[in-house]
C-alpha positions as CSV (number, residue, x, y, z in Angstrom):
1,X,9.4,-61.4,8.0
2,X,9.5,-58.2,6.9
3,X,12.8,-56.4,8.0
4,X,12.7,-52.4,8.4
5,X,15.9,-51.5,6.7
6,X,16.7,-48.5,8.5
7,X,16.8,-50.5,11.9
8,X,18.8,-52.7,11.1
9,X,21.0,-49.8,9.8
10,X,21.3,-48.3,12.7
11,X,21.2,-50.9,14.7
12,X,24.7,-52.3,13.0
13,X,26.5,-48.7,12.5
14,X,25.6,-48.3,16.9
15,X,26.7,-51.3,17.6
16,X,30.3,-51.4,15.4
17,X,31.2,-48.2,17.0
18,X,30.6,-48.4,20.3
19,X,32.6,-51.5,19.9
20,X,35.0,-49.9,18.2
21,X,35.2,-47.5,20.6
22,X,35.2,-49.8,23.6
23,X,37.9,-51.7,22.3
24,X,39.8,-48.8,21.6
25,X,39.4,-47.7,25.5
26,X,40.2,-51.4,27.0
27,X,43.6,-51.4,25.2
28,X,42.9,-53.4,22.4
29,X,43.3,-51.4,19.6
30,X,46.7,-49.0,19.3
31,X,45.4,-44.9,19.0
32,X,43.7,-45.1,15.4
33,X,44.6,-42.4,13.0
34,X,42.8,-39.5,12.7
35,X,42.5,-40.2,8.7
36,X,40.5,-43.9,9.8
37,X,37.5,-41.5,10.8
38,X,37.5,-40.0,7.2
39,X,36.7,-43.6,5.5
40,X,34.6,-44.8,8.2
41,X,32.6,-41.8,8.2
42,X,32.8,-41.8,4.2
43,X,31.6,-45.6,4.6
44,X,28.8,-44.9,6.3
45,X,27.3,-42.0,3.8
46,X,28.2,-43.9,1.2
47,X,25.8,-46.7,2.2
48,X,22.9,-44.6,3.2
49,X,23.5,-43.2,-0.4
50,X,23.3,-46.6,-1.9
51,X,19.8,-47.3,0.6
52,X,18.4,-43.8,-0.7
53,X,19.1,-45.0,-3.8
54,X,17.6,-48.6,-3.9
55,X,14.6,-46.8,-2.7
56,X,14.2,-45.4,-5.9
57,X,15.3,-42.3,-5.0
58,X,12.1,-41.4,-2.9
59,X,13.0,-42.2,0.4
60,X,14.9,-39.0,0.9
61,X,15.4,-39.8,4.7
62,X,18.4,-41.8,4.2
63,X,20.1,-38.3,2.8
64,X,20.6,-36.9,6.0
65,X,23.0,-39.8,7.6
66,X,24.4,-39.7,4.0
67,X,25.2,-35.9,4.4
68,X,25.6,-35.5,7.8
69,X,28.5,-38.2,7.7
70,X,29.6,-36.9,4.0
71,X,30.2,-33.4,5.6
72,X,32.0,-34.6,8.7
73,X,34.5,-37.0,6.3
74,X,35.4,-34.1,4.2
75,X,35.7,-32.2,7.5
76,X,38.3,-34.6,9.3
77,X,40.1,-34.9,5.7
78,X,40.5,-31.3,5.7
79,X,41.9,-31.2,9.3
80,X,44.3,-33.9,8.8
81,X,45.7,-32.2,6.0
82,X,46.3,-29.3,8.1
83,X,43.4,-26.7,7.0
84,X,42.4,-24.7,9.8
85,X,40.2,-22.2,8.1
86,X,36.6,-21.9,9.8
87,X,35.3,-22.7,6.2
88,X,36.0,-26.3,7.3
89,X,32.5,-26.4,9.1
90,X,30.7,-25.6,5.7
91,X,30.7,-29.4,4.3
92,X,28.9,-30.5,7.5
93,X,25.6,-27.6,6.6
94,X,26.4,-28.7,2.9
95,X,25.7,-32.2,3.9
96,X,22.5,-31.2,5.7
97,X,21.0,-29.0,2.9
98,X,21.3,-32.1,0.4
99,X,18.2,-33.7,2.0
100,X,15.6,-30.9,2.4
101,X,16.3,-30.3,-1.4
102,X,15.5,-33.7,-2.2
103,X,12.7,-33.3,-0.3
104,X,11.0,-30.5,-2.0
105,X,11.7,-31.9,-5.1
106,X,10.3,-34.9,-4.3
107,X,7.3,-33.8,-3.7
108,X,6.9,-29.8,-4.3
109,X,3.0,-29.6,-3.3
110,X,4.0,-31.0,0.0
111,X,7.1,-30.6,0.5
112,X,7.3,-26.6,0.5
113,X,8.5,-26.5,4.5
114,X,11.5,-27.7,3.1
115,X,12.4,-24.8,1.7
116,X,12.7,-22.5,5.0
117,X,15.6,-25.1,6.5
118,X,17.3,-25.6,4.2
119,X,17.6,-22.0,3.6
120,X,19.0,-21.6,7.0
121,X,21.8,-25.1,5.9
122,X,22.4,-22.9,2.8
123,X,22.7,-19.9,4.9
124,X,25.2,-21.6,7.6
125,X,27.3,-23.0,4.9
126,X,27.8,-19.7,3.0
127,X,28.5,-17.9,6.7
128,X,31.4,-20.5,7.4
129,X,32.8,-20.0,3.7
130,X,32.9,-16.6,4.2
131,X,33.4,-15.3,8.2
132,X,37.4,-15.5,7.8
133,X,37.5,-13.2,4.4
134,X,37.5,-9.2,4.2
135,X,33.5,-9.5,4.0
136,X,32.1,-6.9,6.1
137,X,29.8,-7.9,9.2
138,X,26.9,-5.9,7.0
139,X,27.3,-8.3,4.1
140,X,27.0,-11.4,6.2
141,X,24.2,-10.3,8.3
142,X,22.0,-9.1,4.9
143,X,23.4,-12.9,3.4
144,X,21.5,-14.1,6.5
145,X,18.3,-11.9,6.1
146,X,18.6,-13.1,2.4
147,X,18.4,-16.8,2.7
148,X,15.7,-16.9,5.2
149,X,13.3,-14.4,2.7
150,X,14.6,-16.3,-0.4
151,X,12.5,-19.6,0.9
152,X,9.1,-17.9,1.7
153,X,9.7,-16.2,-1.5
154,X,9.4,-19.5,-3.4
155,X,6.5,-20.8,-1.1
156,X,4.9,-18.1,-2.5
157,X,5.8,-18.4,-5.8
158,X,4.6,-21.8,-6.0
159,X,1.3,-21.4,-4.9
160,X,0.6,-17.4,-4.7
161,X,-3.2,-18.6,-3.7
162,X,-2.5,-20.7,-1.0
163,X,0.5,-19.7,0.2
164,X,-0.5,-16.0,0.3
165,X,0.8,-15.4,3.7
166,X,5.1,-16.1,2.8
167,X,5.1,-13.2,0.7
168,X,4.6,-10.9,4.3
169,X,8.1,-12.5,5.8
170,X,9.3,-13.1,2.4
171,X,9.1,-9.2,1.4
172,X,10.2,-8.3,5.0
173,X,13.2,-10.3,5.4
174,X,14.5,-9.6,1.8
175,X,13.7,-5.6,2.1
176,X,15.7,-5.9,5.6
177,X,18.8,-7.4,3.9
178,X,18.9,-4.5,1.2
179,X,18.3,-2.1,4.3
180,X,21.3,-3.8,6.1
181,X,23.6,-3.4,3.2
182,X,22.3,0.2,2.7
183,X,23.2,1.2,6.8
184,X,26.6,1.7,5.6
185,X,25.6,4.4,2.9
186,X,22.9,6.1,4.5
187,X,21.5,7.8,7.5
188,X,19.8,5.9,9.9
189,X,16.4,8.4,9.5
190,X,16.7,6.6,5.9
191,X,17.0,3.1,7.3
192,X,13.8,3.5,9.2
193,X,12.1,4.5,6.3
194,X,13.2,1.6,4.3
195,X,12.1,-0.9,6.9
196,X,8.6,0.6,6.9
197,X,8.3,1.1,3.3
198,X,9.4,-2.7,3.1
199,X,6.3,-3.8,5.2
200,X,4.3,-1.4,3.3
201,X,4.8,-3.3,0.2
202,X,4.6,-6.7,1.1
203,X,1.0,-6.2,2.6
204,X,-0.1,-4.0,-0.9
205,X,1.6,-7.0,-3.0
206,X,-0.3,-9.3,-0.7
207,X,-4.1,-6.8,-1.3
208,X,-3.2,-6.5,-5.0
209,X,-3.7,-11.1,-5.3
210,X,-7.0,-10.8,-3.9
211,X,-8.7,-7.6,-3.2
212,X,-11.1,-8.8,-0.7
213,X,-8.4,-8.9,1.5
214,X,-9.0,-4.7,2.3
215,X,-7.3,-5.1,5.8
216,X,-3.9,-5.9,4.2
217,X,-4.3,-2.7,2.0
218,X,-5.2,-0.6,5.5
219,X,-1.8,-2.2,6.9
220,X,-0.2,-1.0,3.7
221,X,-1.3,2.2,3.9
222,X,-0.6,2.8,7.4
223,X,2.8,1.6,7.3
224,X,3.4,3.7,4.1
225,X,2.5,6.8,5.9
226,X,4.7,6.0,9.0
227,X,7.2,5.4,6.7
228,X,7.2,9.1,6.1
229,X,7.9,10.1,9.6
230,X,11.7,9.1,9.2
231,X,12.8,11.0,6.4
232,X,11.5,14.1,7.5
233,X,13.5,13.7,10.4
234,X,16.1,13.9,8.6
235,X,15.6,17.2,6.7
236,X,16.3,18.9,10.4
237,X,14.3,22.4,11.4
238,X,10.4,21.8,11.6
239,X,10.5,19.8,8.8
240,X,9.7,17.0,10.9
241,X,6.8,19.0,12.6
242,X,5.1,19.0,9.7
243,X,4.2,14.8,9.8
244,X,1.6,15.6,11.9
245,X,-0.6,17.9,8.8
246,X,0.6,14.5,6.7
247,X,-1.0,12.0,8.9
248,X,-4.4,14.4,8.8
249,X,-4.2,14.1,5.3
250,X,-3.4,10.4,5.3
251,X,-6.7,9.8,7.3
252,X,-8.3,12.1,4.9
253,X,-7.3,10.3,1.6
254,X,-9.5,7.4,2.1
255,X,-12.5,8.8,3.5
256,X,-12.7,11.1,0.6
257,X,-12.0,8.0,-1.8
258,X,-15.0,6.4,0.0
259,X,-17.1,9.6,-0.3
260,X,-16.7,10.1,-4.5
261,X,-17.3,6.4,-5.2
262,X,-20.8,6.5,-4.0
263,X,-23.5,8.6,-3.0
264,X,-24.3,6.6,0.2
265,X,-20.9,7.2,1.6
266,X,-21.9,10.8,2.2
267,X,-20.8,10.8,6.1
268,X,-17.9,9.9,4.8
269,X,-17.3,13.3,3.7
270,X,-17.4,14.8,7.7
271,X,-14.3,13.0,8.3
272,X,-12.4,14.2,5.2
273,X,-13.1,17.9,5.7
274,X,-12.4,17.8,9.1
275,X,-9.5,16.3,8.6
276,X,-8.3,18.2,6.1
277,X,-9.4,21.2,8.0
278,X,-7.1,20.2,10.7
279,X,-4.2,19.8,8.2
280,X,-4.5,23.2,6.8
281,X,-4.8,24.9,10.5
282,X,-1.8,22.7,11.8
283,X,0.3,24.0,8.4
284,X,-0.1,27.1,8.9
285,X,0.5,26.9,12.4
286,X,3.6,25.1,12.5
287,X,4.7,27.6,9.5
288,X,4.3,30.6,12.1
289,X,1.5,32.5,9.7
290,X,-0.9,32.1,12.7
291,X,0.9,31.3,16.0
292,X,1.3,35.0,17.3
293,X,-1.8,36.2,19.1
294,X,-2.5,39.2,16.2
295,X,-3.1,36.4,13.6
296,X,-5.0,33.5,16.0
297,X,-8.1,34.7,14.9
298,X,-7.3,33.9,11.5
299,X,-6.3,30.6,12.5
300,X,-9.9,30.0,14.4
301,X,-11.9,31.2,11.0
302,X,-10.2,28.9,9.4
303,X,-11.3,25.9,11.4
304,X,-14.5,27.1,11.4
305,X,-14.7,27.8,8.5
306,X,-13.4,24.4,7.0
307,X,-16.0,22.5,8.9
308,X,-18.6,24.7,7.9
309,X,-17.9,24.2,4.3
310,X,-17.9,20.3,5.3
311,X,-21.3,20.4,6.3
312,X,-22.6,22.6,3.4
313,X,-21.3,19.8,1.2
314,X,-23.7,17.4,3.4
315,X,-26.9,20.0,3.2
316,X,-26.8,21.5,0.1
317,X,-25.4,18.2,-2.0
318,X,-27.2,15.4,0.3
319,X,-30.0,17.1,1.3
320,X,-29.5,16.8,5.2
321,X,-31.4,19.3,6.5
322,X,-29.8,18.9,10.2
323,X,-26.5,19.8,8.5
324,X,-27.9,23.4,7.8
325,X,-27.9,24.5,11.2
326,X,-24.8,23.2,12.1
327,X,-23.4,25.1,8.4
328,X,-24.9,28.2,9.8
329,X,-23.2,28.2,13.7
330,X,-19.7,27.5,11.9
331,X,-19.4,29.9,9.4
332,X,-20.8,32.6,11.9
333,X,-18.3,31.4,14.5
334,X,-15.9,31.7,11.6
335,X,-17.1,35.7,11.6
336,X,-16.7,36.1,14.9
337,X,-13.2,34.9,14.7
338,X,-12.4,37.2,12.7
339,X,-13.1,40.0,14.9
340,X,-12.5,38.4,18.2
341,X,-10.3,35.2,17.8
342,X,-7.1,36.6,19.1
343,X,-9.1,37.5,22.1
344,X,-10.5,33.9,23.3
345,X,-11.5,35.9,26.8
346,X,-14.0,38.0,24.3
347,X,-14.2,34.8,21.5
348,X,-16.0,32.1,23.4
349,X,-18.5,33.9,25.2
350,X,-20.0,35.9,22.1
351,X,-19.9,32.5,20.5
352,X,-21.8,30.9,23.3
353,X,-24.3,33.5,23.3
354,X,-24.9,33.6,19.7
355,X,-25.2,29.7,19.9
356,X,-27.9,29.9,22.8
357,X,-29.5,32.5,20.6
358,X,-29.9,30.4,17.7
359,X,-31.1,27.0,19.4
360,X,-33.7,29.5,20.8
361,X,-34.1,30.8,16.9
362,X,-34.9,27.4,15.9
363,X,-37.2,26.1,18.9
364,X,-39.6,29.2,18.7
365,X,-39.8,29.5,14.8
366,X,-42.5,28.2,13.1
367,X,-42.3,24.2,12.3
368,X,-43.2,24.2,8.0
369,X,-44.9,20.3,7.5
């Protein structure tokens, strides 16, 4: 018969100490010194060593009663001898990283999970090492983000094709520890910024592996631009104001890189001058060049005026003849602005009525085949 050897561990090392311990509570055995924990618990981890290793050193399971009850013998050996430092806990995490690092290494293609805990054992152990010295809360806190970015970080790293998707928390987490450390040196707008930027970069890092993954090069972008927000903040006055012209231009930017790599993008071009349109008005706006009511008319050509040069682009480069007549209504709205902007009472009914006049233009006129 077959005996499973980890059973009949088990079975023995329950039954000896609750005997032990029974015996102990019925009177016959006098109080046992603290120190008799230390060897017993030594004893134990010492023979699930020995079983790990008569497995030839692949049945890492036996690691954890051999670390778990490694940790807690140097733990009772330190408090007998009177150490009462919090870094007394750390050989007990110690004990418990020893067996998720045997795991990975013996097998790595599998194995990876084993990475994340025991980053967290690794993590625990430093923490107890380190809470009772002058290391700042900030240090601990970005040891913490650290340890759980450095595993996803080596996923990655071992198969940057499969495991494509640890380089997001990976990136995050170890941009966030930097970010904690930095909190003490710079503003907060700065921070935010950071934190952004961080996400930013581990979704371009994760578009620059395999470019057909476009929507992680969106997220990129879109966080890149947020990022912005914050440190404009920071500059005080309108400064910040002005994010709005920058997100105008961020929606323009790829629409116009859409339009110049091919022809047959050409309605991509409509959203990049009207964007950019809208950038330019909002500048100047925010600036004060055109807020008063003597310069709004300024401010009104030049909207029209940017969207009319939009749609040229689309008539006279693409051919659209539809785009003519809306070219022609803008850039006479934009001359009408011009007189009559600052007036919107006056503005928008002469530009209704020279609309109406035109649609009426362009029904009665003679149809060319």
């Amino acid at each position: 018969m077959k005996v499973n050897r980890s059973s009949l561990f088990w079975g023995i090392l329950l039954v000896a100490f609750g005997g032990l311990a029974l015996a102990q509570q019925m009177g016959y055995l006098d109080e046992l010194p603290d120190s008799v924990w230390m060897w017993i618990f030594g004893f134990v981890s010492l023979v699930s060593f020995i079983s790990y290793a008569l497995s030839g050193w692949k049945d890492w399971g036996w690691l954890f009663p051999a670390g778990v009850f490694g940790g807690l013998a140097v733990i009772v050996g330190l408090a007998v001898s009177g150490y009462e430092n919090a870094a007394i806990g750390s050989p007990l995490f110690f004990g418990l990283l020893i067996p998720f690092v045997a795991a990975y290494l013996t097998n790595r293609a599998n194995n990876w999970w084993a990475l994340i805990p025991g980053g967290v054992m690794l993590f625990l152990a430093l923490v107890t090492l380190l809470v009772d010295t002058t290391v700042n809360d900030e240090w601990i806190g970005a040891l913490f983000l650290f340890m759980i970015g450095l595993p996803f970080l080596a996923v990655y790293l071992h198969d940057r094709t499969k495991n494509w998707w640890a380089l997001i928390p990976a990136g995050v987490m170890l941009f966030l520890s930097l970010i904690v450390v930095l909190s003490t040196l710079v503003e907060g707008e700065w921070i935010g910024s950071l934190f952004l930027f961080a996400i930013a970069l581990s979704f371009f890092v994760v578009y620059q592996n395999n470019r057909t993954r476009q929507w992680a090069l969106l997220v990129a972008y879109i966080m890149f631009v947020l990022s912005l927000a914050p440190i404009m903040s920071s500059f005080g006055g309108d400064t910040a104001a002005y994010f709005g012209s920058v997100v105008f231009i961020a929606i323009a930017v790829p629409f116009f890189i859409l339009y110049f790599r091919s022809a047959d993008n050409w309605w991509a071009i409509i959203t990049a001058g009207v964007m950019t349109t809208l950038a330019v008005t909002a500048t100047l706006a925010i600036s004060g060049l055109i807020r008063d009511t003597e310069t709004s008319g300024i401010g009104n050509a030049i909207l029209m005026g940017g969207f009319a040069a939009t749609f040229a682009v689309v008539w006279l480069r693409h051919a659209k003849l539809w785009a003519r007549d809306v070219t022609i209504v803008l850039a006479v709205l934009a001359v009408i602005a011009v007189f009559f902007g600052s007036d919107p009472g006056t503005f928008w009914p002469v530009a209704f009525i020279f609309g109406g006049a035109y649609l009426l233009y362009t029904t009665m006129r003679p149809k060319t085949v």
